[in-house]
C-alpha positions in Angstrom: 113.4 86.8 114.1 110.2 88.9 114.5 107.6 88.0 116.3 104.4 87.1 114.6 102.4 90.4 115.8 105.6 92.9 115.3 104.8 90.9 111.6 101.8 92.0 111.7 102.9 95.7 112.6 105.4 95.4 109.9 102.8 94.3 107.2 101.0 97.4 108.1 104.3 99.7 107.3 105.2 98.3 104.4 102.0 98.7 103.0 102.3 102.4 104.0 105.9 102.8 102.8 104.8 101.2 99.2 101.9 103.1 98.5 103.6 106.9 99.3 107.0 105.4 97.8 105.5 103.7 94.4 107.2 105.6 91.2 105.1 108.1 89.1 104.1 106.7 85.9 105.8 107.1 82.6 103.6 107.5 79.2 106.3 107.0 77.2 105.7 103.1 75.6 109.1 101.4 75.2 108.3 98.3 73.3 112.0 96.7 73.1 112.8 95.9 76.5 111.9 96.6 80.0 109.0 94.4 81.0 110.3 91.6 81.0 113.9 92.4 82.5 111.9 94.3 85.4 109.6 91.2 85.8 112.5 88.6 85.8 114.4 90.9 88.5 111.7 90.8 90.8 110.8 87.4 90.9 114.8 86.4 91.3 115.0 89.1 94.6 111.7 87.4 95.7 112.3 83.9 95.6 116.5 84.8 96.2 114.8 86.5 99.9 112.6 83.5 100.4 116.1 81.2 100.1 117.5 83.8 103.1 114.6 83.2 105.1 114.5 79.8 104.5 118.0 79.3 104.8 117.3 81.0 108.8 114.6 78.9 109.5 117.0 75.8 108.8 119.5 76.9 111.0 116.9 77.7 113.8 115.3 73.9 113.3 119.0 72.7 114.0 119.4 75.1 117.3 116.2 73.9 118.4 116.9 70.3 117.5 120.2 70.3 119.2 118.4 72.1 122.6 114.5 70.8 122.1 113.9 74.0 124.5 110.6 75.8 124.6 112.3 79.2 123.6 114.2 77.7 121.1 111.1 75.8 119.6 109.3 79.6 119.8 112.6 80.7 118.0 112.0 78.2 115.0 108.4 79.3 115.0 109.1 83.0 114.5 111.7 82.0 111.4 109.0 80.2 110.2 106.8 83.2 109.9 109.4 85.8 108.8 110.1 83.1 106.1 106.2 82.9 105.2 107.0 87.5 104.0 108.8 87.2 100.9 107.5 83.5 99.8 103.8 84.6 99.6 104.8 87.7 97.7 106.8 85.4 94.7 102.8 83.8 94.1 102.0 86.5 91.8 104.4 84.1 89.4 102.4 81.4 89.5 99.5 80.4 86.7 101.1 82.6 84.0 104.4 81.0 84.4 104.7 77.1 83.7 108.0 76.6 85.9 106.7 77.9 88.5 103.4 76.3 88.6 105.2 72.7 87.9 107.3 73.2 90.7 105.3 75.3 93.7 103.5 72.7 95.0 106.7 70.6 96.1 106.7 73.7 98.8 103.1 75.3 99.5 100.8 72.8 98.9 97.9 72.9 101.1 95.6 71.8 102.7 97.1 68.8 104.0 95.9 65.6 105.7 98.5 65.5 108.4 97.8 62.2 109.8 100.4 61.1 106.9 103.2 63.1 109.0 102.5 62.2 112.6 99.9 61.5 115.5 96.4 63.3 115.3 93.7 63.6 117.7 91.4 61.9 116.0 88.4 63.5 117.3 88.5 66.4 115.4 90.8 65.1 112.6 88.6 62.3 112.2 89.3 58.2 111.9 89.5 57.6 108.1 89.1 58.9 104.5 86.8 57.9 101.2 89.7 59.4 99.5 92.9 58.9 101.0 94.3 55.5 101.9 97.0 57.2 103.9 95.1 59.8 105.6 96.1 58.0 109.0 99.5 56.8 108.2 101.7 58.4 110.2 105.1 57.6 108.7 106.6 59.2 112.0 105.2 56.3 113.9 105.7 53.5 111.5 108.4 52.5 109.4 106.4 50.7 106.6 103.9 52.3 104.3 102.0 50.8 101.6 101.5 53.3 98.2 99.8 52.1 95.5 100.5 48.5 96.5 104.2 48.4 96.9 104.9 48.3 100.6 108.0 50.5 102.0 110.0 50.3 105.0 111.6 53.7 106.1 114.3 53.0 108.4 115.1 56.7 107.7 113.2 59.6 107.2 115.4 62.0 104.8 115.1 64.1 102.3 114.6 62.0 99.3 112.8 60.0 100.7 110.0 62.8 101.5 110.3 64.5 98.1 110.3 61.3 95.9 107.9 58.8 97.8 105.6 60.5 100.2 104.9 63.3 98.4 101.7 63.5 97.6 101.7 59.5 97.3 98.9 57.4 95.8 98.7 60.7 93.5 96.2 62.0 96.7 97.1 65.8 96.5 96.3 66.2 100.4 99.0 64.0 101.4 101.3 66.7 101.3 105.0 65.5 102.9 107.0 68.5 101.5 107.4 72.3 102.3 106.1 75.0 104.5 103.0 73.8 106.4 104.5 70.2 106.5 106.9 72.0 108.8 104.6 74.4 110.0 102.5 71.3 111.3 105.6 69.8 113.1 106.4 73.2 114.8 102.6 73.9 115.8 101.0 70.5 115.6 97.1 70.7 115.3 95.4 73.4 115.5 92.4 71.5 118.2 90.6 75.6 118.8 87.9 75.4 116.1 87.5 79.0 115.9 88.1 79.9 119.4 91.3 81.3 120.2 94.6 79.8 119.8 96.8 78.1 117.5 98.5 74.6 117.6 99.9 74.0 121.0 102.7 71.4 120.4 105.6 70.8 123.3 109.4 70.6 122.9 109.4 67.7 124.2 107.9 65.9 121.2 111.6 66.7 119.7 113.4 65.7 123.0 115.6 62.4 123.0 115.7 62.3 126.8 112.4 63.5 127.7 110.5 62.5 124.8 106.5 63.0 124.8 104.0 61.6 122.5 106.4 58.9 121.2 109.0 58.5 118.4 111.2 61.6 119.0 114.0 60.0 116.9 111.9 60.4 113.7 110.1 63.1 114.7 113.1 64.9 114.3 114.5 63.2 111.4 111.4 64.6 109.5 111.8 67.7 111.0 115.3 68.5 109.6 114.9 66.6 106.3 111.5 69.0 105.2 113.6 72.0 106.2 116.8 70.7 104.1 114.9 70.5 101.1 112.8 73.6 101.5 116.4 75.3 100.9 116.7 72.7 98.4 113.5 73.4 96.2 114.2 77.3 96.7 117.7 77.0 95.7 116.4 75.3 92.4 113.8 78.1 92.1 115.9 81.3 92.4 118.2 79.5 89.5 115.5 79.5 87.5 115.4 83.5 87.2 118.9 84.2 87.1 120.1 85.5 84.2 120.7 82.3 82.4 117.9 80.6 84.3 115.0 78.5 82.6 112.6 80.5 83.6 113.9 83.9 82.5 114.6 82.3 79.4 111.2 81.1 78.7 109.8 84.9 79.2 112.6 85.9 76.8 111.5 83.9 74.0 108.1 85.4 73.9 107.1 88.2 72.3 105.6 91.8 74.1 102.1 90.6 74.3 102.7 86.9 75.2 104.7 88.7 78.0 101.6 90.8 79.1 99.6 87.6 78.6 101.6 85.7 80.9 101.9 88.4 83.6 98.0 89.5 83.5 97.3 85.7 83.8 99.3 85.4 86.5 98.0 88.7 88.2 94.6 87.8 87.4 94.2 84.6 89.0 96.0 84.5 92.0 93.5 87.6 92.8 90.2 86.2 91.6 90.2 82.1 91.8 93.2 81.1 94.3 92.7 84.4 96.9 89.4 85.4 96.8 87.8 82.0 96.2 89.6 78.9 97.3 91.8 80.6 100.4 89.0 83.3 101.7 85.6 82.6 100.0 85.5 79.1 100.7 86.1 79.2 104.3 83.9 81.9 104.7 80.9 80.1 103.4 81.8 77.2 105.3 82.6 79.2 108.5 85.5 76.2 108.6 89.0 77.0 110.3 90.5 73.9 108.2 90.1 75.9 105.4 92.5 78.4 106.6 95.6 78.8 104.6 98.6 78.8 107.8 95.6 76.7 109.9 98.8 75.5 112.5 100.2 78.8 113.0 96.8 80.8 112.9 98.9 83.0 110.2 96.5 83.2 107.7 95.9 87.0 107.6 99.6 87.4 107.2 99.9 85.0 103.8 96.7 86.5 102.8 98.6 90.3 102.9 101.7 89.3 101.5 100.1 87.4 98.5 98.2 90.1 97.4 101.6 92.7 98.0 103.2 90.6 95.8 100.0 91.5 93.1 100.9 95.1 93.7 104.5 94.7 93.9 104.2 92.8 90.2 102.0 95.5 88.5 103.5 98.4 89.6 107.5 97.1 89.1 108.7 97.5 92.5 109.5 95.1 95.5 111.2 96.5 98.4 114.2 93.7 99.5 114.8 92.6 103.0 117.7 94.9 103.2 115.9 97.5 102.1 116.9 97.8 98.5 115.0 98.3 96.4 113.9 96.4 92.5 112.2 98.5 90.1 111.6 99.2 86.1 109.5 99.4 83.8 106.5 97.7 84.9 103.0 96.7 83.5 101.5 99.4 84.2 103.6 101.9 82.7 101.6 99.7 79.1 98.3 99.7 80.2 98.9 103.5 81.3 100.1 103.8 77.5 97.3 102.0 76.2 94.3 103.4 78.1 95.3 105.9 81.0 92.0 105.9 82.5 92.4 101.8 83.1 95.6 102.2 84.3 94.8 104.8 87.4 91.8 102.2 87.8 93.6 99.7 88.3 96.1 101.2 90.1 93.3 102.5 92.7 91.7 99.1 93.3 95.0 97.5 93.9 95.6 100.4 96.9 92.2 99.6 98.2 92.7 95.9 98.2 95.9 96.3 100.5 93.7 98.9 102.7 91.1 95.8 103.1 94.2 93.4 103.8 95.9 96.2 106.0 92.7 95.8 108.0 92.4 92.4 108.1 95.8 92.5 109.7 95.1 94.8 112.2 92.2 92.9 113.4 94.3 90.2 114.0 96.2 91.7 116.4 92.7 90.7 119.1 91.2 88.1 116.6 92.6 85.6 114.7 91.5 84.5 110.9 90.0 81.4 112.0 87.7 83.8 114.5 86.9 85.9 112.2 85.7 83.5 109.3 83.2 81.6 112.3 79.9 81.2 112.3 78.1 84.4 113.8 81.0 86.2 113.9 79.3 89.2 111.8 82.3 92.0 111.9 85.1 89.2 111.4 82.9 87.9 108.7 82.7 91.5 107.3 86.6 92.5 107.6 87.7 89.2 105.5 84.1 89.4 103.1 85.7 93.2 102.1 89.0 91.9 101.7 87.6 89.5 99.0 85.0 92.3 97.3 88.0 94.3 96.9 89.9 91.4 95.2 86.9 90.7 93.1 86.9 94.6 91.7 90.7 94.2 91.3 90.3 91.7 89.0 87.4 93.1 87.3 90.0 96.1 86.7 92.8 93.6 85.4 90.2 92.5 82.7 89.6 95.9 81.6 93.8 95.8 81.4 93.6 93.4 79.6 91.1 94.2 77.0 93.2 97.7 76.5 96.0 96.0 76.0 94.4 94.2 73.1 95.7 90.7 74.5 94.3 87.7 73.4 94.1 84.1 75.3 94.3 85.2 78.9 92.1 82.9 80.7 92.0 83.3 84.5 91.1 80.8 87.2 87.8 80.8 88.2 86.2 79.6 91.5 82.8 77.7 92.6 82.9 79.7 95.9 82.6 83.2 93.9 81.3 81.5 90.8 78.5 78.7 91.9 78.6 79.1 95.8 75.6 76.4 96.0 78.1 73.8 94.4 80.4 73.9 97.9 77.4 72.2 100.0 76.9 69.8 97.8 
């Protein structure tokens, strides 16, 4: 698997490569098919590549669990993040698309209260919660847990168990159990830097039945290996869903041209203004707080960042390069809004180029300074690399409004944020 900085290296090519290889536009409007077939086949290559990955990083948590060795720990690690490419990209599906929204947050939930998982140093995670009964649980430690009353004992930790139960238990959202920064936690533990330099330092040993450190190596594995057997699990379900019988290709099927365009704008629209720009950038930016970091274990966050707004681009302009280099594409949505108001279209088109410019940046910054660095207090050039990245978004979207008004679409409503919206509201 890659390493995270030839990642970052390869973020910066791909960029490159998609931007000089993106198909010239064609005027003429074909209103019986298309969209939605060139839609459905990208998501299904996304989500099938994020079952490969996934499917690698299970079979790297069982070397390393069957030889708990520092390289092969680092070897998990680096499937974790090659795993993070093509997920992040398939989040341009989510907010138009109910399926998807009912079912992402079983695998990239965040942030989470990890003291549900395992031990904490409780000076910087802190001792207890207003909020969260179980923010101090650790189910890795103890075999009963009380939710909602009903008291469980967990002689195993498994799958099931992790999905159905802990979960989100006590209907807390940030006692997240499931998916890839559960795991990413287990592989990095905390993240104790601040916004210094480095990212979660945890040993091999914690994994180690003959040398085992901090305690309870027996279920620390157990979790281990039941979050990565249903990550495959959960993906498995999801790539389904867009094959060509799937639910979820089914659903777009049944709607007609504009509820299509609806769904996809929506989609487009949100992820770029409320979810990027305001809850995952603009909100740990005012806050100059490294827990507000998307991958805050890994200290990945500029990579999730890129990839999520590639998978904007890859969406709009019907094209989305495969890990073996093949390649999806058709008619797209901009090949309507180019029909409906050329001028919008190239817009559009331009904005989305100079978002991944600001991202490409972003990246290449991180190569000497980490996201949590750069969104510190005081840390004026950081602060200005990641505030561009989320001015650029914010035009973006602005642009995907205008798409949407020349498209004549009606009922597109897209998330909104109180970091970009009401920015006094967060220190209150």
């Amino acid at each position: 698997m890659a390493p995270a900085n030839m990642m970052k290296r390869l973020a910066i090519i791909s960029a490159a490569a998609l931007m000089t290889a993106a198909p010239t536009l064609a005027l003429a409007h074909d209103e019986d098919q298309g969209v939605v077939e060139t839609y459905a086949n990208i998501a299904h290559a996304t989500f099938e590549d994020s079952l490969i990955t996934a499917k690698a990083l299970q079979d790297a948590i069982d070397a390393f669990l069957a030889v708990p060795t520092e390289e092969n720990l680092q070897a998990a690690k680096d499937a974790w993040l090659a795993a993070r490419v093509p997920y992040q990209q398939t989040e341009a599906y989510r907010f138009g698309n109910a399926i998807v929204d009912d079912w992402e947050g079983r695998v990239n939930a965040w942030p989470l209260d990890e003291g549900l998982i395992d031990y904490v140093d409780a000076s910087a995670y802190g001792w207890e919660s207003d909020t969260n009964p179980l923010f101090n649980a650790n189910i890795i430690a103890n075999k009963t847990i009380n939710i909602n009353g009903e008291t469980l004992t967990v002689d195993e930790i498994t799958p099931e168990f992790l999905g159905e139960k802990l979960h989100e238990a006590g209907g807390v959202e940030a006692n997240v159990a499931t998916g890839y920064h559960a795991i990413e936690f287990l592989l990095w533990g905390q993240d104790l830097n601040g916004t210094d330099a480095g990212a979660g330092n945890r040993a091999a040993t914690d994994f180690s039945l003959d040398n085992c450190t901090n305690d309870n190596c027996d279920r620390r594995r157990q979790y281990l290996d039941a979050a990565s057997d249903l990550l495959v699990t959960d993906l498995e379900e999801m790539v389904a869903n867009w094959e060509q019988s799937g639910a979820a290709r089914a659903a777009l099927e049944e709607k007609s041209e504009a509820e299509v365009l609806n769904t996809i704008l929506t989609g487009l629209g949100s992820l770029s203004y409320g979810e990027l720009a305001g809850e995952r950038m603009k909100l740990g930016l005012l806050l100059n707080d490294p827990e507000e970091e998307h991958d805050c274990f890994s200290d990945n966050t500029h990579n999730s960042h890129y990839y999520d707004a590639k998978g904007i681009q890859n969406v709009y302009l019907g094209r989305y390069e495969r890990l073996d280099g093949t390649v999806v594409e058709g008619t797209s949505v901009a090949h309507y809004v180019s029909h409906a108001d050329e001028a919008v279209a190239e817009e559009l088109r331009a904005d989305i180029a100079a978002t991944m410019d600001a991202f490409t940046a972003m990246v290449e910054r991180a190569d000497t300074e980490a996201y949590d660095q750069m969104i510190g207090e005081g840390n004026e050039e950081g602060n200005k690399v990641v505030q561009d990245a989320i001015d650029a978004l914010v035009k973006q979207t602005r642009s995907i409004e205008r798409a949407v008004a020349a498209l004549k679409l009606e009922g597109v409503e897209l998330e909104g944020s109180d970091s970009l919206d009401n920015p006094d509201a967060v220190f209150e």
